[in-house]
Each structure stands twice: as C-alpha cells, then as structure tokens.
C-alpha positions as CSV (number, residue, x, y, z in Angstrom):
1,X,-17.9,-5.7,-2.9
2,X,-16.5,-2.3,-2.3
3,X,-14.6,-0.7,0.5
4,X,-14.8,2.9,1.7
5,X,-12.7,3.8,4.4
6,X,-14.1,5.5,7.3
7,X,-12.1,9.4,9.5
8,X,-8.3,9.0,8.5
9,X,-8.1,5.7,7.4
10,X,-6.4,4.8,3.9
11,X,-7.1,1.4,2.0
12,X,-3.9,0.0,0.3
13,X,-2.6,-2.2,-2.1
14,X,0.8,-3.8,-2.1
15,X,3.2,-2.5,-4.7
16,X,3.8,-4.8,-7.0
17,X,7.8,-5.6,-6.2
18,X,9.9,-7.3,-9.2
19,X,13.5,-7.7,-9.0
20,X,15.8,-8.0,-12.2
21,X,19.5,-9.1,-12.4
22,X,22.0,-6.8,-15.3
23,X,20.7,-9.1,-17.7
24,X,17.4,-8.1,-17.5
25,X,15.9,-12.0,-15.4
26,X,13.3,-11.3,-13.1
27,X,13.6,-13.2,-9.5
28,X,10.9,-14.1,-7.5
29,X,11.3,-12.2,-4.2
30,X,11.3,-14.5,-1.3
31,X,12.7,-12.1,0.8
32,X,10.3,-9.7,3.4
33,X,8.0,-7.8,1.6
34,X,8.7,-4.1,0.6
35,X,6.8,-1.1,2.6
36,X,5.4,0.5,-0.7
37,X,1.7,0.4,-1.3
38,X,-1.0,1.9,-3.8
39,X,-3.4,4.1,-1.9
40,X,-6.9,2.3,-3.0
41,X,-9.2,5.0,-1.6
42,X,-8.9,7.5,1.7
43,X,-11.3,8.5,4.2
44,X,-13.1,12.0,4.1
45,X,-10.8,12.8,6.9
46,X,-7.3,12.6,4.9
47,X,-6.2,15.4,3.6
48,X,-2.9,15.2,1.0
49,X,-3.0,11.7,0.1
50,X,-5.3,10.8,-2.8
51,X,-6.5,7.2,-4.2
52,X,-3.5,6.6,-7.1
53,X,-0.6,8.0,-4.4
54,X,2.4,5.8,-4.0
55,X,3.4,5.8,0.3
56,X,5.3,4.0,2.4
57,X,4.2,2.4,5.8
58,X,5.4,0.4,8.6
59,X,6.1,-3.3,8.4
60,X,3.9,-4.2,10.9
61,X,1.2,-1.2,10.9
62,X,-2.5,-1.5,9.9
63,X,-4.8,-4.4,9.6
64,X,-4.4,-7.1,6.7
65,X,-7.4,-8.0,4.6
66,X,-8.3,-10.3,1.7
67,X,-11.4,-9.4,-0.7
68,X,-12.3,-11.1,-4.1
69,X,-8.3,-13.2,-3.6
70,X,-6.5,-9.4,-3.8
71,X,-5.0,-8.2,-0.4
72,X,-5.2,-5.2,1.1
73,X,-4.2,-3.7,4.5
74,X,-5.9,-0.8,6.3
75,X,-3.9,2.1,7.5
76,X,-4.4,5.1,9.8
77,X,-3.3,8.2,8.2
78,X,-0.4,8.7,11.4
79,X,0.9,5.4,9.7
80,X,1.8,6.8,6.8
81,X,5.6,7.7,6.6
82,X,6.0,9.0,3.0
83,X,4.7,9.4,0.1
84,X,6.5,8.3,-2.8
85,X,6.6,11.3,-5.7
86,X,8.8,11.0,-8.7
C-alpha cells in the first residue's frame, strides 16, 4: 500500500536515533524520541522540501500512523521547523 500526501502535507519517517558511549557501545534509547524525521514523500503543494530531506518537527505535531509494521506521522508543511542540511 502506498501513501501520497495530499496540499502541504509531508509523510515522514522517524530518524533512526543510535547513541554510542567513547568506546564505541551502542545504548538503547529509552529516553523521548528525537524530532528528526526522513521526509517519505510531499504533497504537490510543498515547495523546498523534497522526499530524501532530513527536517525537524514538533514533538507533538502531526498525526501518527502505522502501515506494513513501519510508523509514520503526517505533517503540515507550517509544522516543519528545519531542515536538516550537512
């Protein structure tokens, strides 16, 4: 099943989020889940924010999803606070 989004709205994906200690262990992060998301796909009304973009949104913005066990979370383009460039 595919999602397109519809006017300004973005699909994302959470960034994936691993956290290493100086030697190099990764920890499992049991703490609140960080802001950064994959932009999936983008409406035909968003301009400047392409599918592959890194961007950062509100904790609590957008509406959460779960297709084929992955989640996403639906986002209005006004939601977006960043994006992330190198």
């Amino acid at each position: 099943m595919k999602l397109k989004p519809m006017a300004d709205n973005l699909l994302l994906k959470q960034a994936e989020a691993m956290e290493t200690t100086a030697s190099g262990i990764i920890l499992a992060a049991a703490k609140e889940k960080p802001a950064f998301y994959e932009v999936i796909s983008a409406g035909p009304d968003v301009k400047g924010i392409a599918a592959g973009d890194r961007v950062v949104v509100g904790n609590y913005t957008g509406s959460d999803i779960k297709l084929d066990g992955v989640d996403y979370k639906f986002v209005k383009l006004e939601d977006v606070l960043a994006v992330v460039t190198d």
